[in-house]
N, C-alpha and C positions, 0 to 999 in steps of 0.2 A: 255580549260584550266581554265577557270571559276571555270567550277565545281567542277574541281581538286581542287585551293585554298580553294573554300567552303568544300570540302568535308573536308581538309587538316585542316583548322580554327574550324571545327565542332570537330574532332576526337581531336585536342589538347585540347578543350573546356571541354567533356568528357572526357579526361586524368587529367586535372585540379581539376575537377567536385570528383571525382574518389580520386586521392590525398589530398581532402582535407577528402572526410569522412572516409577514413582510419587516415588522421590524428585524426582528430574530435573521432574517437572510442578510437586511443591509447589514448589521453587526456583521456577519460571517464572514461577506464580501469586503472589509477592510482589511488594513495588513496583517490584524490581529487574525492567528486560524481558531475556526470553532476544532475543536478535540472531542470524538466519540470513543466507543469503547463497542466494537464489535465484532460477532463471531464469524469467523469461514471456515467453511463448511472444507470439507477432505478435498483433496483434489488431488490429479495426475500432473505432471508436468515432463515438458522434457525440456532439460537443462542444459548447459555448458560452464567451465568456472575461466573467468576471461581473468591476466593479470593485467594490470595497469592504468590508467588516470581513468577514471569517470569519465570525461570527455572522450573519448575514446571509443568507446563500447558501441557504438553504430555497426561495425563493422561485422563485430562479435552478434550483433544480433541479426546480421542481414545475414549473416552465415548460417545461423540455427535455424531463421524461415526455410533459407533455401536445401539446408539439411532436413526440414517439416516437409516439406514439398517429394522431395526426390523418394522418401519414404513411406510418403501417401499418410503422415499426418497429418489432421486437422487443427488448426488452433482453433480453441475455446474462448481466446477473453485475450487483454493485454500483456504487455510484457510485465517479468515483475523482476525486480534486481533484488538480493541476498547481499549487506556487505557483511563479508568475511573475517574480517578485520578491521580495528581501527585506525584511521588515517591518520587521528593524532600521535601514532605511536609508529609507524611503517611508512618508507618514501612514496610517494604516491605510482613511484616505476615497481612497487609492490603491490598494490592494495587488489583485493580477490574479490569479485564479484560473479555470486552463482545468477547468471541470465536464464531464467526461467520464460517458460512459454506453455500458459494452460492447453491440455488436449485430452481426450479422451479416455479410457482405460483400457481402450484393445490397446493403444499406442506399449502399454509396458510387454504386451509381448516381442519388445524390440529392447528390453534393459538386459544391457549389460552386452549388447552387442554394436554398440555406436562408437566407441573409442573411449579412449583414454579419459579426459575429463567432460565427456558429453555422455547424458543416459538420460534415462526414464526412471521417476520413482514416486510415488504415492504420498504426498502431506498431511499428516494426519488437521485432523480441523483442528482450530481454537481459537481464542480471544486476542482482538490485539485493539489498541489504542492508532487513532489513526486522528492525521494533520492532515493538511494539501498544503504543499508548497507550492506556489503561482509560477507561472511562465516569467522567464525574465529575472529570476533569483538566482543566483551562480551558488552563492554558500546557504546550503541548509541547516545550517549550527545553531541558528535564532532558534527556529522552529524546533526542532531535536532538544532542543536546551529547554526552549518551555513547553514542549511534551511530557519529555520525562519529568518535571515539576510538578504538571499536572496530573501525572501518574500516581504520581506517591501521595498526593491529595486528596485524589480519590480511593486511596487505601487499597492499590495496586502497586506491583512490583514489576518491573521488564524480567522476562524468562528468556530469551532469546537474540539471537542476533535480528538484528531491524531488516527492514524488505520494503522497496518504495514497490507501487503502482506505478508506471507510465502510461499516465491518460492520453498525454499529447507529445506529439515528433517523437517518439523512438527511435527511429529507424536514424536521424540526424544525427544521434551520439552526443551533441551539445547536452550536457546536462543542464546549464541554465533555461537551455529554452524551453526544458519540457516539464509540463505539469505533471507533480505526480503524487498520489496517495502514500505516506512516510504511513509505518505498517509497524510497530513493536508488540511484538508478542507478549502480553502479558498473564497476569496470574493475582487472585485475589489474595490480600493480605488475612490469615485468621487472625482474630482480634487477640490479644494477651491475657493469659489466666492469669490470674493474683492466686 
């Protein structure tokens, strides 16, 4: 009879267990983003630095594949965009976006031989604070705005220029229509000596 109640207390435990992360997913999948704080690991990439609108950058990234290709690079993973600047401060016929593209590490015996603003170079790993902003959002300022809120919340500080993920359409350059991982580098705050 024991083991019936244990077994009976385990299975409600895992029912419990179970309703809360379906809750916990509906939460996440509203407009509101869940915000984590996770580390990536070193990686290679090979880059180009594109000027001008976000909207834009299709073109810049269909050029880097087809510069991965003729090279006999492999990409690794998705695109990931670097902004270089901020857009509330620079016309948008400015704004600099390093288009990264995960590959391997034979690929850097090709750095420093691809041109001008395209190479190969090594990321070191580290922490960053990451959002999804959804398919179908044109301005990510909501989200960037209560990222970094929740940063400083969490008794973290941004270290770095931000870096979306493109999970979805790349290759289309519409920045609205593509989902993508918003990526700030961050850094733990040490607490205050008295």
């Amino acid at each position: 009879m024991r083991k019936v109640k244990v077994l009976l207390l385990l299975s409600l435990a895992m029912v419990a267990m179970v309703a809360s992360v379906v809750a916990v997913s509906v939460k996440s999948a509203e407009d509101k983003p869940a915000f984590v704080i996770r580390k990536v690991e070193e990686q290679v990439v090979l880059y180009t630095i594109y000027r001008g609108n976000y909207d834009k950058t299709g073109a810049a990234i269909g050029k880097l594949f087809a510069l991965a290709g003729q090279k006999g690079i492999i990409p690794r993973g998705p695109v990931l965009c670097a902004y270089l600047n901020n857009p509330e401060y620079v016309s948008s016929a400015h704004w600099l976006t390093e288009i990264r593209i995960p590959v391997g590490k034979d690929a850097l015996k090709l750095a420093g031989t691809l041109g001008e603003m395209t190479d190969v170079k090594t990321l070191s790993a580290l922490e960053v604070a990451v959002a999804v902003k959804p398919e179908g959002q044109a301005d990510p300022g909501p989200v960037y705005a209560s990222l970094y809120g929740w940063i400083l919340k969490q008794g973290y500080m941004g270290v770095d220029t931000p870096c979306e993920k493109v999970l979805t359409n790349a290759m289309t350059g519409n920045y609205a229509q593509m989902k993508t991982e918003i990526m700030i580098p961050v850094k733990k705050l040490s607490p205050g000596k008295d």
